[in-house]
C-alpha positions as CSV (number, residue, x, y, z in Angstrom):
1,X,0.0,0.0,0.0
2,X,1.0,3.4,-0.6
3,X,2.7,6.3,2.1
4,X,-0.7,7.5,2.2
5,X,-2.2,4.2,4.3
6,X,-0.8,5.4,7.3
7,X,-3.4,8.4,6.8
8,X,-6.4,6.4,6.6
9,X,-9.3,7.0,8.5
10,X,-11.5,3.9,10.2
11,X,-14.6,3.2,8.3
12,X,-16.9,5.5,7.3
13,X,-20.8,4.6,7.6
14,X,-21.9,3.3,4.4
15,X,-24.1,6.2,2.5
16,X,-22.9,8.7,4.7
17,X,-21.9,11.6,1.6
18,X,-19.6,13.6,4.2
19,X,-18.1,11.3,5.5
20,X,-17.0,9.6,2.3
21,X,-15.8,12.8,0.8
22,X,-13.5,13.8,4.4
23,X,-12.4,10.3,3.5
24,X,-11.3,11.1,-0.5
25,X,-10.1,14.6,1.1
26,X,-7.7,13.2,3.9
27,X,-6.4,10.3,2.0
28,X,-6.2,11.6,-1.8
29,X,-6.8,15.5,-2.2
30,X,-4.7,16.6,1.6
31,X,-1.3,15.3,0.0
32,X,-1.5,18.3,-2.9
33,X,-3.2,20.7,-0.6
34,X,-0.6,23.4,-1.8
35,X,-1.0,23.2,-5.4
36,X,-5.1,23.1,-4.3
37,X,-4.8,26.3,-2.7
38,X,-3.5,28.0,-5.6
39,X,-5.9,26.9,-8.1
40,X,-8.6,27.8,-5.3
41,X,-7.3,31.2,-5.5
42,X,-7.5,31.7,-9.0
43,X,-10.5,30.6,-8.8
44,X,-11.7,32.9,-6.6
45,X,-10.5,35.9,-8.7
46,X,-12.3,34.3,-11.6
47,X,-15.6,33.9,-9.6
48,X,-15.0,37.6,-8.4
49,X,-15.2,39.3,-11.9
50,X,-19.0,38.1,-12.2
51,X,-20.0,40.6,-9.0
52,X,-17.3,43.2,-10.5
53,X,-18.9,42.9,-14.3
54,X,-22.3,43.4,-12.9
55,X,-21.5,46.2,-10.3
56,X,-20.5,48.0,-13.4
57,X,-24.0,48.1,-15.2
58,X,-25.1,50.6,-12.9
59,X,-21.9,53.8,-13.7
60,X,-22.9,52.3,-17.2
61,X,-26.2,53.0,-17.9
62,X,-27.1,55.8,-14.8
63,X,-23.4,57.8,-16.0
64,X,-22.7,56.6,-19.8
65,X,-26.1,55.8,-21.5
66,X,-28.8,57.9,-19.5
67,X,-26.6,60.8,-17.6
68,X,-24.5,61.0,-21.1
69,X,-21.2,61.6,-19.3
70,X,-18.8,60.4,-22.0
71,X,-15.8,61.0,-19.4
72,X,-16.7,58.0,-17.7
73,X,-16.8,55.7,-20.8
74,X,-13.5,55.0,-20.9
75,X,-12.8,53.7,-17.4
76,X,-15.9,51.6,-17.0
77,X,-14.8,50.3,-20.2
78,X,-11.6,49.6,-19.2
79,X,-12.6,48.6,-15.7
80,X,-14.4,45.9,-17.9
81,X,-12.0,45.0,-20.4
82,X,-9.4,44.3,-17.6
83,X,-12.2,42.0,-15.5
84,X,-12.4,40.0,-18.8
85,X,-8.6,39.3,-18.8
86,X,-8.1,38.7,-15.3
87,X,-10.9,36.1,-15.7
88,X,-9.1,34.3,-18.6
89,X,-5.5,34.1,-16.9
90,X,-6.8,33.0,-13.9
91,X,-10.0,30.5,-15.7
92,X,-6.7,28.9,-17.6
93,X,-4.2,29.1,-14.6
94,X,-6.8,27.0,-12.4
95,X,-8.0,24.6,-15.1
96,X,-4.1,23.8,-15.8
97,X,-3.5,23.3,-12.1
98,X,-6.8,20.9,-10.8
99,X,-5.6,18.9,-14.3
100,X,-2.7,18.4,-12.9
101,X,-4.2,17.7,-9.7
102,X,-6.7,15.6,-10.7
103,X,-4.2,13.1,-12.7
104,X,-2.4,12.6,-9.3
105,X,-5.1,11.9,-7.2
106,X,-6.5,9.5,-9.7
107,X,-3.1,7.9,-10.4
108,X,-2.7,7.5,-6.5
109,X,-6.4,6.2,-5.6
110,X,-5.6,3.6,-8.7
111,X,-2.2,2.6,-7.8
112,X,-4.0,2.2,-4.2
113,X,-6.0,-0.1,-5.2
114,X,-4.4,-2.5,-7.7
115,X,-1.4,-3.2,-4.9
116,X,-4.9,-3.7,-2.4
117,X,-6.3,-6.1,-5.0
118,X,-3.2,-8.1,-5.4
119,X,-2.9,-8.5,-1.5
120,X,-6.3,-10.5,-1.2
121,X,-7.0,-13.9,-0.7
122,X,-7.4,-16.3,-4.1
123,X,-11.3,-16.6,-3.3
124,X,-11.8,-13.2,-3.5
125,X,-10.3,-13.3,-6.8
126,X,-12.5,-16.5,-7.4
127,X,-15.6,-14.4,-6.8
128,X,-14.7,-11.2,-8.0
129,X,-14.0,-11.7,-11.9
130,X,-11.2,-9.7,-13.6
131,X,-13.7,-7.7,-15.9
132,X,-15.5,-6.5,-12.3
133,X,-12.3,-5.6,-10.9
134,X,-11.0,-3.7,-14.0
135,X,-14.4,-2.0,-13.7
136,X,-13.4,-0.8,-10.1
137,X,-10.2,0.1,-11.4
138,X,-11.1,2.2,-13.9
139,X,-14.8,3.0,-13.7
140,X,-15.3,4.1,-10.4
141,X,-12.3,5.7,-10.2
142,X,-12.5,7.9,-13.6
143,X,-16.7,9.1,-12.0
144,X,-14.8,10.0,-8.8
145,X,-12.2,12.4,-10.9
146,X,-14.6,14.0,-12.3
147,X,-16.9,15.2,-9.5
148,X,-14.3,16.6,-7.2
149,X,-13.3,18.7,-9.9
150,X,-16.7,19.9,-10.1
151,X,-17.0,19.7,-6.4
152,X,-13.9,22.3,-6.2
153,X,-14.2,24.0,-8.9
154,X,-17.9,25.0,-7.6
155,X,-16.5,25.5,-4.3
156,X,-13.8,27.9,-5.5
157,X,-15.4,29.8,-8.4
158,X,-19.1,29.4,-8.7
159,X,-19.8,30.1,-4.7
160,X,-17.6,33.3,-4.7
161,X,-19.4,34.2,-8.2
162,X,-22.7,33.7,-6.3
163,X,-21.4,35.5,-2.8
164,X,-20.0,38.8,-5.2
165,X,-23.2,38.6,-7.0
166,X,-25.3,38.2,-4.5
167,X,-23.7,40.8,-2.6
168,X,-24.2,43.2,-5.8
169,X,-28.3,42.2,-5.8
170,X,-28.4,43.0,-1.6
171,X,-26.3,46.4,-1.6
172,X,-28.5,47.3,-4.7
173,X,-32.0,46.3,-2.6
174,X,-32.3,43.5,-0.1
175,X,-36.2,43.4,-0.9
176,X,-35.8,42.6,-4.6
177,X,-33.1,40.0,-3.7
178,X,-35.6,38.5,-1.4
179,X,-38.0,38.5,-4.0
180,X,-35.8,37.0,-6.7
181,X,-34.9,34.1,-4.0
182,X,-38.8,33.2,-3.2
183,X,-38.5,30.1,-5.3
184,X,-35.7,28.8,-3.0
185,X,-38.3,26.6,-0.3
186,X,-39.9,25.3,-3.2
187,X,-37.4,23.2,-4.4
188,X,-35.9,21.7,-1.0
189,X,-37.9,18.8,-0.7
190,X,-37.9,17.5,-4.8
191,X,-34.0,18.2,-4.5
192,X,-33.5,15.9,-1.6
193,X,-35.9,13.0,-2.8
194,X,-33.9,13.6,-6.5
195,X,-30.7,13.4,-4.7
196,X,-31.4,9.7,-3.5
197,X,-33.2,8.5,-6.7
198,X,-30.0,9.5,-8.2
199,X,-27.8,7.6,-5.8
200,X,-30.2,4.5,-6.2
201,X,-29.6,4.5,-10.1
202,X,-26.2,5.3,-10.1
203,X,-25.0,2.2,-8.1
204,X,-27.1,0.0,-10.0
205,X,-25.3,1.3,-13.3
206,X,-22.0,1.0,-11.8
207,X,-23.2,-2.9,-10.6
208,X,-24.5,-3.3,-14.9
209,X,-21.2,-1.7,-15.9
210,X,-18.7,-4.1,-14.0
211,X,-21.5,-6.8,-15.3
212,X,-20.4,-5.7,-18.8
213,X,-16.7,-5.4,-17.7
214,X,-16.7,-9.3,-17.0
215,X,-18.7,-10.2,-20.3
216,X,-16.3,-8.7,-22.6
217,X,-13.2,-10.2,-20.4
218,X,-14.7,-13.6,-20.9
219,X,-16.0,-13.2,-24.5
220,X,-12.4,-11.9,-25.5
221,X,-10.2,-14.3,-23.5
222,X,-12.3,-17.5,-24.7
223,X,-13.0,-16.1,-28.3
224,X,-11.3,-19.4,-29.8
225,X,-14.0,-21.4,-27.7
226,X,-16.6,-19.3,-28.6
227,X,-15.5,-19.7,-32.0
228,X,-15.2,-23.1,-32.2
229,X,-18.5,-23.7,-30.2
230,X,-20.5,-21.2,-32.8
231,X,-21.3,-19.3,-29.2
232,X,-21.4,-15.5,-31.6
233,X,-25.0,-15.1,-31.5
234,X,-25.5,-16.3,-27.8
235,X,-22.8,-14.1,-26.4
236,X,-24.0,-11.3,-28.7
237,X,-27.2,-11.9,-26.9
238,X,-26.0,-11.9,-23.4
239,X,-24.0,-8.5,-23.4
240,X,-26.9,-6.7,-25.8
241,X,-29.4,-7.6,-22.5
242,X,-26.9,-6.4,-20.8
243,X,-26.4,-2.7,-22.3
244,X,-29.9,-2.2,-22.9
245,X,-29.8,-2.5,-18.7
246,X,-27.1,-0.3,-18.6
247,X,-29.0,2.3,-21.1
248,X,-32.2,2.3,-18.8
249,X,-30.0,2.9,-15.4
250,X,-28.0,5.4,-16.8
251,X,-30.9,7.5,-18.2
252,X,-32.3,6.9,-14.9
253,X,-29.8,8.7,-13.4
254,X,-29.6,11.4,-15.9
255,X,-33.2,11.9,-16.1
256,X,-31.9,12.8,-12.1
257,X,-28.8,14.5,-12.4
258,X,-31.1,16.3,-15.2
259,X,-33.9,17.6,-12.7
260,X,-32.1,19.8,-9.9
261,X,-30.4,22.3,-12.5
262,X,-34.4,22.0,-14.0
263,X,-35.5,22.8,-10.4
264,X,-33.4,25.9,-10.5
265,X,-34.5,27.0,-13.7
266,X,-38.0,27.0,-12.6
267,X,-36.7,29.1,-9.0
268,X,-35.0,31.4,-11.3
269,X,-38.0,32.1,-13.3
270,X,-40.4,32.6,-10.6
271,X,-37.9,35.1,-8.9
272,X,-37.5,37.1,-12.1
273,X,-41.0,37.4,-12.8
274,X,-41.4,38.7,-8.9
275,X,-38.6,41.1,-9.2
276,X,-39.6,42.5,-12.7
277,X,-43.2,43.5,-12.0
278,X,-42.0,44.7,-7.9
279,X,-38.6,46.4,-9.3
280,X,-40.4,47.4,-12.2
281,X,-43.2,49.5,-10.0
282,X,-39.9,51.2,-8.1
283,X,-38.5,52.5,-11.5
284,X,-41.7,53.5,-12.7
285,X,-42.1,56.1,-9.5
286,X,-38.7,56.7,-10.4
287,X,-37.2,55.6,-6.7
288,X,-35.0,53.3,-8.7
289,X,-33.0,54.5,-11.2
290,X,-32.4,52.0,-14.5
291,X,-28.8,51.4,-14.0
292,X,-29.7,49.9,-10.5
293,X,-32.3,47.5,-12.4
294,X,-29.7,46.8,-14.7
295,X,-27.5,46.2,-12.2
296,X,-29.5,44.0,-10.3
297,X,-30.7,42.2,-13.6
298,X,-27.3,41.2,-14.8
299,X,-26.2,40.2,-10.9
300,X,-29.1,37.7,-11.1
301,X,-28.4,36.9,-14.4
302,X,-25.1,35.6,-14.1
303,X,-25.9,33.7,-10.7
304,X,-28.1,31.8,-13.0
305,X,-25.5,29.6,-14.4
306,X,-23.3,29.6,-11.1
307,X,-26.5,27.9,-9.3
308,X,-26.9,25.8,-12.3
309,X,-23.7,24.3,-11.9
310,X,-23.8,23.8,-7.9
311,X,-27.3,22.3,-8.6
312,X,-25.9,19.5,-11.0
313,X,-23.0,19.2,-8.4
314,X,-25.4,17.7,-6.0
315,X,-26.2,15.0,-8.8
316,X,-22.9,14.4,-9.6
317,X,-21.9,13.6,-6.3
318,X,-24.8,11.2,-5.7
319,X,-23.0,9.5,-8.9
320,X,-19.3,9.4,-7.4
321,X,-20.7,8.6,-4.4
322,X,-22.0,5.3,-5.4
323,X,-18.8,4.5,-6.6
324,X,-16.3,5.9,-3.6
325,X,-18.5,3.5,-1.7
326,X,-17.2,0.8,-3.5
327,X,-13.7,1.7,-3.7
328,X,-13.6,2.2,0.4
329,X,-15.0,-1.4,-0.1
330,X,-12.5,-2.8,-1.5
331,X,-9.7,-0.6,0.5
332,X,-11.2,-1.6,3.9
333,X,-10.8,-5.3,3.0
334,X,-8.4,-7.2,5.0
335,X,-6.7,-10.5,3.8
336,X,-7.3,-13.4,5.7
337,X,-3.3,-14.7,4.7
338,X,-1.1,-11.8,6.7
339,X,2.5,-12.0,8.4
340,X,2.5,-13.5,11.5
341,X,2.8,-11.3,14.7
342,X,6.4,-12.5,15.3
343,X,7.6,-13.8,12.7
344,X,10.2,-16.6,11.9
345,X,13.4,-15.9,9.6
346,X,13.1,-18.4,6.7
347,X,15.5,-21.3,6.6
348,X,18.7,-21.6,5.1
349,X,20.1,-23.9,2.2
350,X,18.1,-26.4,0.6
351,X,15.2,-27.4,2.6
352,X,13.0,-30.3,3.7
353,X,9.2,-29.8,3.0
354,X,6.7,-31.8,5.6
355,X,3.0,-32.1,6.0
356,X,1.7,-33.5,8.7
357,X,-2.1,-34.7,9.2
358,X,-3.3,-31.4,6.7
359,X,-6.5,-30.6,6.3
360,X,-9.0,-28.5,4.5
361,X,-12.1,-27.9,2.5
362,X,-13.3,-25.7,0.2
363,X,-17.0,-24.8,1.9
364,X,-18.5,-28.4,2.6
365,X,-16.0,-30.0,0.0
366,X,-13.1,-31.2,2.0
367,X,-10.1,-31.4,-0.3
368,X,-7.0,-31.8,2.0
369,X,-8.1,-35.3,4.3
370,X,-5.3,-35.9,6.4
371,X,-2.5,-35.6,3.8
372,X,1.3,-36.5,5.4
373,X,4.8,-37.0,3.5
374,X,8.2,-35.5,3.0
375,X,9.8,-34.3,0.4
376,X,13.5,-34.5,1.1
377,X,15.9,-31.6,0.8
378,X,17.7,-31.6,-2.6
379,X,15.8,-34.4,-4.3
380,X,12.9,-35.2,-6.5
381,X,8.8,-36.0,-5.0
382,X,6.3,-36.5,-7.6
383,X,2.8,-35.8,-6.7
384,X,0.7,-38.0,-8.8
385,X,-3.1,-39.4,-8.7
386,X,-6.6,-38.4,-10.6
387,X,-7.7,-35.4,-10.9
388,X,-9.2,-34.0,-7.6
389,X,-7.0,-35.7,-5.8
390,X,-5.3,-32.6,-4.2
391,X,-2.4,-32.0,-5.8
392,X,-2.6,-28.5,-6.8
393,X,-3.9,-27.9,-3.2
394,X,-0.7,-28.7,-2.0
395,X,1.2,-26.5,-3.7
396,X,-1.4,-23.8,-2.4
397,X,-0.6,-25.1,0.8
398,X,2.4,-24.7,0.4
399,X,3.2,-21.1,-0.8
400,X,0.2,-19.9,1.2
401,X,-2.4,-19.3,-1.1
402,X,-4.6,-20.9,1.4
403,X,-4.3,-21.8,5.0
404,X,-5.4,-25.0,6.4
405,X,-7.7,-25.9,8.9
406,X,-5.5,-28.0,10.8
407,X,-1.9,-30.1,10.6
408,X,0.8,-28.5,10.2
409,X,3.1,-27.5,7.2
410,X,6.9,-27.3,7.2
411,X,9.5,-25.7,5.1
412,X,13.2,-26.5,6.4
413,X,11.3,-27.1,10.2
414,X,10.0,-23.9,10.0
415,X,5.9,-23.9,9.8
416,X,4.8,-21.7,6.5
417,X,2.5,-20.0,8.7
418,X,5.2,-18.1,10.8
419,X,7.0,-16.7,8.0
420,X,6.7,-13.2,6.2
421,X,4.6,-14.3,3.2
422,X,7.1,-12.4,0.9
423,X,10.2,-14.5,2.5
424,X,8.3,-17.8,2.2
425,X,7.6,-17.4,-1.1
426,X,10.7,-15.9,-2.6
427,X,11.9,-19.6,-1.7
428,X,10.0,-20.9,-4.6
429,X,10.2,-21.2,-8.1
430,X,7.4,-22.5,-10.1
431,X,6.5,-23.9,-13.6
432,X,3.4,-24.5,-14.5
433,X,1.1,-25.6,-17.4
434,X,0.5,-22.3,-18.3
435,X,3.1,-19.7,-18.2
436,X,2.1,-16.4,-17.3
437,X,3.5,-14.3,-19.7
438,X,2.9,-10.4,-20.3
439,X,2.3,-8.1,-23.5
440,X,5.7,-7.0,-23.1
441,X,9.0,-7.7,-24.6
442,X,10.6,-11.3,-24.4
443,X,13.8,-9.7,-22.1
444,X,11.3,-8.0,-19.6
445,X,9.1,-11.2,-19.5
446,X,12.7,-13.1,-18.0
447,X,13.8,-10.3,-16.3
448,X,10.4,-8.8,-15.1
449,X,12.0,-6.0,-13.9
450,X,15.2,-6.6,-12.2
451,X,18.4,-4.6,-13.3
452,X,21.1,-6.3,-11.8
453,X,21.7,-9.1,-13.9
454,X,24.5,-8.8,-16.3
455,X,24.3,-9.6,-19.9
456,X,26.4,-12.4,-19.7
457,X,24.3,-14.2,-17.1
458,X,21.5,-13.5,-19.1
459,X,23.0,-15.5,-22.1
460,X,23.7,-18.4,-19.7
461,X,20.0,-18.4,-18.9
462,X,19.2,-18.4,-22.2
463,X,21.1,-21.5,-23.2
464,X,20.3,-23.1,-20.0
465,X,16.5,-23.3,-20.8
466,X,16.6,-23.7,-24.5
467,X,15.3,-20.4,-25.4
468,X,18.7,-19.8,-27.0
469,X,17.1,-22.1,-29.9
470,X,14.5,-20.8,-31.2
471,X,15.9,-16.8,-30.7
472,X,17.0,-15.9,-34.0
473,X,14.0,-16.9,-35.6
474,X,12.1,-14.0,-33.6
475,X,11.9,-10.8,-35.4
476,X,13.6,-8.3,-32.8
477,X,15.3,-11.0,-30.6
478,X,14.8,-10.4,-26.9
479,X,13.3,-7.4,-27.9
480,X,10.3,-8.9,-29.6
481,X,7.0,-8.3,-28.0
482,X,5.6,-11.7,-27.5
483,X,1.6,-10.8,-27.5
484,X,-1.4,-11.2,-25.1
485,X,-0.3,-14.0,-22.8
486,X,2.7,-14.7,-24.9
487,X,0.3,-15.6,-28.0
488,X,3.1,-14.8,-30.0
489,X,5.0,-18.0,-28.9
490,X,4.2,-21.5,-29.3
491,X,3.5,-23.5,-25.9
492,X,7.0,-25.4,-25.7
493,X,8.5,-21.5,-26.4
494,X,6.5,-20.3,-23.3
495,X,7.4,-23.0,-20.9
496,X,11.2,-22.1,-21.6
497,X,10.2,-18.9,-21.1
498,X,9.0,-19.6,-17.3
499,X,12.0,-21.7,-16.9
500,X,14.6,-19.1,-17.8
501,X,12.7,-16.7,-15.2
502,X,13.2,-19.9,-12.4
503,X,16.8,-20.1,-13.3
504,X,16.8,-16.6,-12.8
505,X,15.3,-16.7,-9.3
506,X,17.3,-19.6,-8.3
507,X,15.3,-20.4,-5.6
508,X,15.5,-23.4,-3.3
509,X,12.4,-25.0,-4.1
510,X,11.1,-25.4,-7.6
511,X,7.3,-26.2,-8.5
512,X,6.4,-27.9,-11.3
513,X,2.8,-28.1,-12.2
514,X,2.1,-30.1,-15.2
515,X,5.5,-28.3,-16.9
516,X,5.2,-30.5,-20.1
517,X,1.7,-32.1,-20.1
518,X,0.4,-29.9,-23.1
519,X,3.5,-29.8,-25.1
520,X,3.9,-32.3,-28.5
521,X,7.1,-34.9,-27.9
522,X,9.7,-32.8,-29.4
523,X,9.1,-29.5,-27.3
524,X,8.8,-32.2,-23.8
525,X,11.9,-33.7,-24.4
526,X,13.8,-30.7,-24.8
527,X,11.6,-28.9,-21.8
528,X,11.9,-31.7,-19.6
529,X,15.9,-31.8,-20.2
530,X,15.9,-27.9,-19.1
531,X,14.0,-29.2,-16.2
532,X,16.0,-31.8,-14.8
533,X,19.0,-29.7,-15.2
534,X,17.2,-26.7,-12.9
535,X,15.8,-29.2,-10.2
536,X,19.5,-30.3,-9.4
537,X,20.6,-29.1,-6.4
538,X,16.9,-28.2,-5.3
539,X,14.1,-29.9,-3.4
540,X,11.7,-30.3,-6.2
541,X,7.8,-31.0,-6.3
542,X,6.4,-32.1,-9.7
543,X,2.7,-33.0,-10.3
544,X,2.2,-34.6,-13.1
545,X,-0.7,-37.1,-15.0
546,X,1.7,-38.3,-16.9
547,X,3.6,-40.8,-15.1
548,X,6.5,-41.5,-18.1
549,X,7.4,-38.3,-16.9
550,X,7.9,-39.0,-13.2
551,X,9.7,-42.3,-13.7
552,X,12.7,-40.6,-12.2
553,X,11.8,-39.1,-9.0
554,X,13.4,-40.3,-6.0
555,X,9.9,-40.5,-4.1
556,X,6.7,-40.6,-6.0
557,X,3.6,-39.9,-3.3
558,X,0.3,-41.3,-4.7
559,X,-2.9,-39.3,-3.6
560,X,-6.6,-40.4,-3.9
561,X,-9.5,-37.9,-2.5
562,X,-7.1,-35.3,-0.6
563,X,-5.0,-38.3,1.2
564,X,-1.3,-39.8,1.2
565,X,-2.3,-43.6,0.0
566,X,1.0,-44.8,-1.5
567,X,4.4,-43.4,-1.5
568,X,7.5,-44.9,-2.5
569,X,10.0,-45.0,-5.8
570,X,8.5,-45.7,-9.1
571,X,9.6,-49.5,-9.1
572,X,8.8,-50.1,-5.4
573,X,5.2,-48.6,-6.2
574,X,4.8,-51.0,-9.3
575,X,5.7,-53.7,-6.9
576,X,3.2,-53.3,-4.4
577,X,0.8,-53.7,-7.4
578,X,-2.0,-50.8,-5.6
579,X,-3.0,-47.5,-6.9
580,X,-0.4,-46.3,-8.7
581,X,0.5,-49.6,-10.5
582,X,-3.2,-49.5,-11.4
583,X,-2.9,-46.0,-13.1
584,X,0.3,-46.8,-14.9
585,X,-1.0,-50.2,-16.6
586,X,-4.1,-47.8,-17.5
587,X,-2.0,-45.2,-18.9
588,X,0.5,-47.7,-21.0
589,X,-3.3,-49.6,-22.0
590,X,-4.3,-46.3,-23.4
591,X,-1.3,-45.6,-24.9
């Protein structure tokens, strides 16, 4: 999490709109409080010139046009020519700053919450799809930029607009400012009951545009399934219901948003009529002269928009609102997995890994059912049995993806659960079915990131997992971009891809998780070879289906429903004629 954690305030009530704006304020907007100020203060001299403009109606018409004093032409001219310029300098030094601003705030809320994402537990990944996560990211985030901007902008420039304005109307008459103002009670209760239909219809479009978020992530991440499948027309279906919900909740919220600048329009009116026909009396009798009408009339005139644009702030923020709820959300969440109190240092060397009596279940489907072995330090353990069995659980186990409910896991004698989570798992090294691999160039997909490793090395890793071989044939070299998931490599290319990045890390403990199982027999053969060279000298766990590939290991521990049932060396195992002997006469019948 960022410096700014440390700030954070406990939770604020949900709905409550103050509080979740002192919230955005401490956290995002405090940090750039001086750069704030300044464009508060421009904005202030910008609001200003609307009650100076419209103070200078009056010398205009009462001196200029009626008294016909053409002395004083030129400096209520001037007097307005310069309000006009001040107004521009300080309209485009303010907009330049809250830009500025804005981009930093939103850049820090954003950078907040994709390091808080990545923190959480793997089941709130399982039930928060990527596509409703990007939505958070981006979505909520980009409706909360632009409301304080409005928020502050209003703050800064439309409520001293309306104070020098104001203050133009009342020093003119206070009676035809009361009159102009009789709307106001009229529109306090539709406001309010506007303001929560907004809020209402604003959260449900956020909840249909995270809906479409996920659709499109799915659509465009299985598109050769849906291809193959002829699944066009049905997803087609799916997200069109979808937008056609999104449509109605977001003109919903307009039709809101919409209504409070409406409410104004009709206050405005009323109070003009009022003041026309009473102000209008006052200059008839000639107690009023027309340059205080005119005055007055451009004072109220120019508040119009002012109020216009507080009115839709009120909307707006319902909008944002909806959505900073969400973000706290997600910022309030606390992992389950965190570092222990007092925590352990991790071992040293090569070291032993032990379950003992390990249990858990996902829900009311127990997975884990008493599973005990040892993998010695420096040597091979398969993990082989159907699928279900719990394999893949134990690597989870393991690195601490999940916690158990009971037994006990070791690393070196040292229980997983009282180590830092960042020193436990920079023991490891893993290799699975399918490498991870980003829309970036080949180097920075080995490197990912780190700067300290010297060309030559980098060569030696490169020859070491075979990726060396099929270099030159990239356009670019290491400086090729290798595509969405690395779909500009072929699987066997991948895999020596995430092998190159384990050499790298040259960890204890390597992982391997199905390394080879989708690859054709050329690319295993040369894979597997890169393999067995990185496991020596490290306590290695392989899972595999394929036991031809196993054959090797120096312990092979056979699991059935989440328990230990066999374990032993490949030709001990086919001795005792059980499980595994079972699943490798199937395999060999098959093949």
């Amino acid at each position: 999490m960022s410096k700014k954690d440390k700030h954070r305030e406990p939770q604020t009530p949900k709905g409550n709109p103050r509080g979740l704006f002192l919230w955005l304020w401490w956290n995002y907007l405090w940090p750039y409080k001086g750069l704030l100020a300044l464009a508060l203060a421009f904005m202030m001299v910008e609001g200003s010139m609307f009650g100076l403009l419209s103070y200078m109606m009056k010398p205009m018409f009462d001196n200029v046009f009626v008294g016909g004093d053409a002395s004083d032409l030129w400096w209520v001219g001037l007097v307005i020519l310069g309000s006009f310029l001040l107004r521009a300098v300080a309209s485009i030094v303010q907009k330049v700053v809250m830009t500025n601003v804005s981009e930093r705030t939103v850049g820090d809320i954003r950078n907040d919450l994709v390091s808080h994402l990545m923190t959480l537990d793997g089941s709130f990944h399982q039930q928060h799809g990527p596509g409703y996560l990007m939505q958070r990211v981006e979505g909520d985030v980009g409706q909360i930029s632009k409301v304080w901007r409005i928020i502050i902008t209003g703050a800064g420039r439309d409520v001293v607009a309306l104070i020098s304005l104001f203050g133009v109307a009342l020093g003119i008459d206070w009676r035809w400012t009361l009159v102009a103002l009789v709307g106001v009670p009229l529109m306090v209760l539709p406001s309010i009951l506007v303001q929560r239909y907004v809020r209402t219809n604003a959260r449900q479009a956020r909840d249909v545009a995270a809906d479409l978020s996920t659709r499109l992530n799915e659509i465009f991440h299985g598109i050769v399934p849906v291809k193959l499948n002829r699944l066009e027309r049905y997803q087609s279906k799916r997200y069109r219901k979808l937008t056609d919900r999104r449509i109605l909740t977001e003109t919903r919220a307009s039709m809101g948003q919409a209504t409070i600048p409406g409410l104004i329009d009709i206050m405005s009116g009323i109070g003009f009529m009022g003041v026309l026909f009473y102000g209008g009396g006052e200059i008839l009798a000639g107690e009023k002269t027309v340059g205080d009408f005119m005055a007055f009339f451009t004072a109220i005139a120019l508040a119009f928009e002012p109020l216009r644009r507080l009115g839709a702030v009120s909307g707006n923020w319902q909008i944002a609102a909806a959505s900073i709820e969400r973000l706290k959300e997600l910022l309030d969440m606390v992992p389950a997995l965190r570092d222990p109190a007092s925590p352990l240092p991790r071992p040293e060397g090569v070291p032993q890994v032990r379950f003992a009596d390990v249990q858990l279940s996902y829900g009311d489907q127990p997975v884990l059912r008493g599973a005990s072995f040892v993998a010695e330090a420096g040597k091979t353990t398969a993990l082989v049995g159907a699928s279900g069995a719990g394999k893949s659980t134990v690597f989870n186990v393991l690195t601490r993806l999940v916690d158990p409910a009971s037994g006990a896991v070791e690393v070196g004698g040292v229980p997983v659960s009282s180590m830092r989570l960042q020193e436990l798992r920079e023991m490891f090294s893993v290799v699975s079915q399918d490498a991870l691999l980003f829309d970036e160039t080949l180097r920075e997909n080995i490197l990912l990131g780190r700067k300290d490793i010297p060309e030559d090395r980098l060569n030696e890793v490169l020859e070491a997992a075979h990726v060396a071989d099929f270099l030159p044939r990239l356009d670019g070299g290491l400086e090729a971009r290798v595509g969405p998931r690395g779909s500009a490599l072929s699987g066997g290319q991948r895999q020596r891809v995430a092998i190159a990045r384990a050499i790298l890390r040259d960890t204890p403990i390597l992982l391997l998780d199905e390394a080879t199982s989708a690859l054709d027999v050329r690319s295993e053969a040369v894979v597997q070879g890169a393999l067995d060279r990185l496991a020596v000298g490290r306590t290695t766990l392989v899972i595999a289906h394929r036991l031809s590939t196993v054959r090797g290991a120096d312990k092979i521990i056979v699991m059935d429903q989440g328990r230990v049932v066999e374990q032993g060396t490949h030709e001990a195992l086919l001795a005792e004629n059980g499980t595994y002997a079972r699943l490798h006469a199937l395999q060999f019948a098959e093949s």
